[in-house]
Phi, psi and omega in degrees: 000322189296318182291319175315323198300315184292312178313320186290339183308314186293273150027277177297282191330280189340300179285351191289305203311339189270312178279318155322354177245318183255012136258066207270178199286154152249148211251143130009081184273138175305141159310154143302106197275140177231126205299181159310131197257004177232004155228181196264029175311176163175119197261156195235186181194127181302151178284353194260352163290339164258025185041061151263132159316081191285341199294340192250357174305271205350304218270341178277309179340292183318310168282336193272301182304313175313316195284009181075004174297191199190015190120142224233105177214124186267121134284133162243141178066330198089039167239148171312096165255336198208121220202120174200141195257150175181180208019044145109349188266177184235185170296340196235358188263137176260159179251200140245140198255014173029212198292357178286339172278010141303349160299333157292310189303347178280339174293306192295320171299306185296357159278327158285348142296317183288010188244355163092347209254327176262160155191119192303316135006304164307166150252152193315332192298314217304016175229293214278357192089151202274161201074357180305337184231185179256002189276192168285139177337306171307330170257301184307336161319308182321308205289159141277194178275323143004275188288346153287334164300327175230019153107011193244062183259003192051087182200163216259101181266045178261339237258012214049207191257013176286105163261068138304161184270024162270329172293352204234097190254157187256142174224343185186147206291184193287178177047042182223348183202132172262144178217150201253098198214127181292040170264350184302343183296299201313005176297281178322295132359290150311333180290329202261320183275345179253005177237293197091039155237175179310136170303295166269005153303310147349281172332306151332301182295301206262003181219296159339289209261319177308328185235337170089047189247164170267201160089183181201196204222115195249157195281097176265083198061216200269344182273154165264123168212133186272149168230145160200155188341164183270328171320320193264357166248003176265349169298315178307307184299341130004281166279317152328312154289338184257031188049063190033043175243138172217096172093222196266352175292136163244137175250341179225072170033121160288288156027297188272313124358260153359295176297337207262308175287004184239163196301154183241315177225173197299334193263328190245102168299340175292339200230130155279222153268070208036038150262150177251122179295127148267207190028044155286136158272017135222198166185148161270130187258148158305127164103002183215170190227025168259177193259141180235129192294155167111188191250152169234047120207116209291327166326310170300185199277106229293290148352344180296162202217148191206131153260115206229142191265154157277149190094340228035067174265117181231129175242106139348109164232125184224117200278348200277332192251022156071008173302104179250113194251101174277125152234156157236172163161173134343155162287148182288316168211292184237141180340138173219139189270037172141320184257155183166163185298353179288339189277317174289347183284294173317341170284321209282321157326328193264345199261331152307335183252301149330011189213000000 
C-alpha cells in the first residue's frame, strides 16, 4: 500500500509539473480606461504606481511655469497620472488649440468618407464648385481633398490666411511642393457642402457629443479655430491614440486612422493628414521649402504622432507607450507656428520621469 501511495504521489507531481510549463501563469494587462462622456470625472494613477521617477516632477513643474504654460496633462492607459494648472487657468478655463486643431478637421473629414459623403480622393471643386481658387480649371481639377490633408495643393502659401479665390494662387502642379497653407479649412467647406449641415453640427454630432468634450469653435480672422478645456482636448487625444474607438464605438475609422498618422506624400516624410510625424529622417518646416536631416523632435519617442499649435498648443500622442501628453499655454519663448525647441527641451523633461 505504502509503494502504491508514492507512486500515485509522482504521478500527480508529474502531471501538476507538466500542466504548469504549458500553462503558464500570465498577469492581466491593464485596460483602457475612457472618462464618462457625460461629466468632466476622470480617474486618475499615482506615477509611482507605473515606476515613474517622481523626484524629477518638481523640475518639469518649474520648466512648464518659465515657459508660459497654462496647463499640463500626461494619460496613461487614459487615466490622469499627471494634471497641473498654473497662471490664473483652471481645470474649466478654455483655450485655443490654434493649428493643432487641424487635426480635427481631419478627423472629421475622415468621418465623412466613412459616412459615405467624401471621398478624399476627389478633387476638391467636385464639392466645392469650380473656381474656388484663382489658377485654371485644368490645375484646380487637379487638387484633391487629399492634397488639402497634406499640404500639396501647389497654391500659394505667401498670401496670408484669407482663402478667397484671389488668394489661393497656383504656384505648382499638386504633389510636387508641401507648403504648410491654411487652405485645408476648405476642408471643413466640403464637409458642409457634401453632408448638407453646419460644420458644427457635424462636427457636434459626429465627434464631439461622442467623446464628450467641450468648447466650440470661434471665428478668428479669417480661420475657425477651437477652444476648450484642456480636458477635452487630451479626450480627443485620447480616442486617437485608440485608433479612433472610444470604448466598443469606432468613431473614426481605423483605416483612416492609419492614413492619417503615417507619411502621406513624398516630400514632407513628417506630415500626415495634418498630423505632424515623429522618427522620420527628415522633415519640413512651415513658411520654408528646405528640407531638414533628423527626427522632429529627436527626444521623443520614435512612433510618436503630434498635433502642434501656434504658440505651443500640443498634443503628444505615443501608442508604443500608451501615452497622451497635452500642453496648453502662451508661447514657451517667441511665437510660433507650432513646431519649436520647447518641444525637445519638454521632451528631455518628460523623459526624467517615465524612464
Amino acid at each position: 500500500m505504502k509503494y502504491v501511495l508514492v507512486i500515485f504521489l509522482v504521478i500527480f507531481l508529474t502531471n501538476c509539473s507538466s500542466e504548469d510549463e504549458s500553462n503558464p501563469i500570465t498577469t492581466t494587462e491593464e485596460a483602457t480606461y475612457f472618462p464618462p462622456i457625460s461629466s468632466n470625472d476622470w480617474e486618475t494613477k499615482s506615477p509611482e504606481s507605473i515606476n515613474w521617477n517622481t523626484s524629477n516632477l518638481s523640475d518639469l513643474y518649474t520648466f512648464l511655469d518659465e515657459k508660459n504654460s497654462k496647463s499640463f496633462i500626461i494619460l496613461h492607459k487614459g487615466k490622469i497620472v499627471v494634471e497641473y494648472y498654473l497662471n490664473n487657468h483652471t481645470q474649466t478655463t478654455a483655450w485655443y488649440w490654434a493649428s493643432a486643431g487641424k487635426t480635427l478637421t481631419s478627423a472629421i473629414t475622415g468621418i465623412a468618407q466613412d459616412n459615405g459623403f467624401i471621398n478624399i480622393n476627389n478633387k476638391a471643386s467636385d464639392y466645392l464648385g469650380t473656381g474656388w481658387t484663382s489658377a485654371t480649371l485644368n490645375q484646380e481639377n487637379l487638387i484633391t481633398c487629399k492634397n488639402l490633408l497634406n499640404m500639396t495643393s501647389g497654391l500659394d502659401d505667401s498670401l496670408g490666411d484669407n482663402n478667397a479665390p484671389t488668394n489661393l494662387q497656383y504656384v505648382s502642379d499638386v504633389n510636387t511642393r508641401w507648403a504648410y497653407h491654411n487652405v485645408y479649412v476648405k476642408l471643413q467647406d466640403v464637409v458642409t457642402e457634401a453632408t448638407n449641415q453646419t460644420w458644427d453640427n457635424y462636427f457636434e454630432t459626429k465627434l464631439k457629443n461622442k467623446i464628450g468634450m467641450s468648447g466650440s469653435w470661434i471665428g478668428l480672422g479669417n480661420l475657425n479655430v477651437y477652444w476648450s478645456n484642456t480636458r477635452s482636448m487630451a479626450r480627443f487625444g485620447l480616442l486617437m491614440s485608440k485608433k479612433g474607438k472610444w470604448e466598443n464605438i469606432q468613431i473614426i475609422s481605423e483605416a483612416f486612422i492609419n492614413e492619417a498618422t503615417n507619411t502621406s506624400n513624398s516630400i514632407n516624410n513628417a506630415y500626415g493628414y495634418l498630423w505632424w510625424l515623429n522618427g522620420k529622417q527628415n522633415y519640413h518646416l512651415p513658411q520654408s521649402q528646405l528640407e531638414f536631416n533628423g527626427e522632429l523632435i529627436p527626444n521623443a519617442p520614435t512612433d510618436m504622432f503630434c498635433a502642434l499649435g501656434k504658440n505651443d498648443q500640443k498634443i503628444y500622442i505615443v501608442p508604443s507607450k500608451d501615452l497622451v501628453i497635452v500642453r496648453m499655454g502662451n508661447a514657451a519663448d517667441a511665437d510660433t507656428f507650432g513646431i519649436s525647441n520647447f518641444d525637445n527641451d519638454l521632451w528631455e523633461k518628460i523623459n526624467n520621469i517615465i524612464y
